[in-house]
C-alpha positions in Angstrom: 90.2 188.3 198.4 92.6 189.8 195.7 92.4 186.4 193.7 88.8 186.5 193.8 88.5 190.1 192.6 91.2 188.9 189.8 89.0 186.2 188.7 86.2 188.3 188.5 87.6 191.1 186.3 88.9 188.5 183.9 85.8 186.6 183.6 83.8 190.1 182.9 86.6 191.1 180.2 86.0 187.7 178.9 82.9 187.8 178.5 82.8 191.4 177.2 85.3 190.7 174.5 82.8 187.8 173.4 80.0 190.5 173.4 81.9 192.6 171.2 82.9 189.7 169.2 79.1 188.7 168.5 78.3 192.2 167.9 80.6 192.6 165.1 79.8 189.4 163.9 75.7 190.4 163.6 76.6 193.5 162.1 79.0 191.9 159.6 75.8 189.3 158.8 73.4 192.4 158.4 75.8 195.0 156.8 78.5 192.3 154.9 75.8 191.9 152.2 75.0 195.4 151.9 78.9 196.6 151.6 80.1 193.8 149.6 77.4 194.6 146.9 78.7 198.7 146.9 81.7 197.4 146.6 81.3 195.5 143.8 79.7 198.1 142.2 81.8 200.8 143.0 84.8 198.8 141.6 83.6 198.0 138.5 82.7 201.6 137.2 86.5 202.4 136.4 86.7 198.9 134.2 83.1 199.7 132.4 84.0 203.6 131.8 87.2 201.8 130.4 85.6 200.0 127.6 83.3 202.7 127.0 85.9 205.5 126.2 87.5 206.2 123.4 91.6 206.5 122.5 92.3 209.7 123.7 89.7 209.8 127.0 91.8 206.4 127.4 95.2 208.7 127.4 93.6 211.3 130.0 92.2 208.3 131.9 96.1 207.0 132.7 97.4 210.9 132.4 94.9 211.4 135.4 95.3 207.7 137.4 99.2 208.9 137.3 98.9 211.8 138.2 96.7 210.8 141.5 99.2 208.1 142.3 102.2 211.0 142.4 99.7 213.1 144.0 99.5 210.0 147.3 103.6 209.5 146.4 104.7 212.9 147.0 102.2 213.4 150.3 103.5 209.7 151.8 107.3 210.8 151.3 106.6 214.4 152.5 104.6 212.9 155.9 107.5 210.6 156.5 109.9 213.5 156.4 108.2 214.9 158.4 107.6 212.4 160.8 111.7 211.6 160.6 112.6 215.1 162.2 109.7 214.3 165.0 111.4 211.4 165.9 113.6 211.6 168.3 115.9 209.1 167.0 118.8 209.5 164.3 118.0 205.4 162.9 114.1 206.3 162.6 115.1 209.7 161.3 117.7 207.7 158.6 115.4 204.8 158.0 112.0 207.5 157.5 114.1 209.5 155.3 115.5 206.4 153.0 112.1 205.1 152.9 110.6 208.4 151.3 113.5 208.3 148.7 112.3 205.0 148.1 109.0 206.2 147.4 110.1 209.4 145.8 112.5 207.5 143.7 110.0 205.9 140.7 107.8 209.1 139.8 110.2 210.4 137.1 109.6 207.3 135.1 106.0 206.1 136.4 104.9 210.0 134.7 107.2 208.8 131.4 105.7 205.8 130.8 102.2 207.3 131.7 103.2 210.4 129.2 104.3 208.1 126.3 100.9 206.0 126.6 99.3 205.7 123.4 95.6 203.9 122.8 94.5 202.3 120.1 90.9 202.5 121.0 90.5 198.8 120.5 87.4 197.4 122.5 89.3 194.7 124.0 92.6 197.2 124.7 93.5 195.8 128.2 93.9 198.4 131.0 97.1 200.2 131.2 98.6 199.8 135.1 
């Protein structure tokens, strides 16, 4: 009796992870096309503004980028603190707390180098990263 009841809740957990599975697969054949094309779109727009900017919108282009990326640094290291004196553990405290140095560690010079940028304004001036 128990091995029948067994067989029968694995077969319908099969068969509902094959549902899902065909589900997400319609929706990827009805939606993929859709998204990809956004995407496309959406990621070109920083390249194009780019090429259409001159020197010194260039300079506040990678003043701005740089200052975002510090901006997602500063908030990663200061959620792993955090999450270091949650933990309960002194190694996940030690190894949270090395990691956001580790993050932490490369903003003085990323905001140098990103301060010191100078454009030439050329059209074909590739992108500063």
């Amino acid at each position: 009796m128990f091995e029948t009841l067994l067989v029968i809740v694995c077969f319908l957990l099969l068969c509902s992870v094959i549902i899902i599975m065909l589900v997400i697969r319609a929706a990827e054949n009805v939606i993929g096309a859709v998204a990809k094309d956004v995407h496309n779109a959406v990621d070109g727009v920083p390249e194009r503004e780019w090429r259409q900017a001159d020197a010194f919108e260039r300079e506040r282009m990678v003043r701005r980028a740089c200052c975002w990326r510090v901006i997602g640094r500063a908030v990663g290291a200061g959620a792993l603190v955090t999450s270091a004196f949650v933990t309960t553990s002194s190694i996940l405290t030690i190894a949270c707390c090395l990691t956001a140095w580790r993050l932490v560690k490369p903003i003085r010079q990323e905001m140098r180098g990103a301060c010191t940028y100078r454009s030439t304004g050329a059209k074909e001036e590739p992108r500063y990263s």
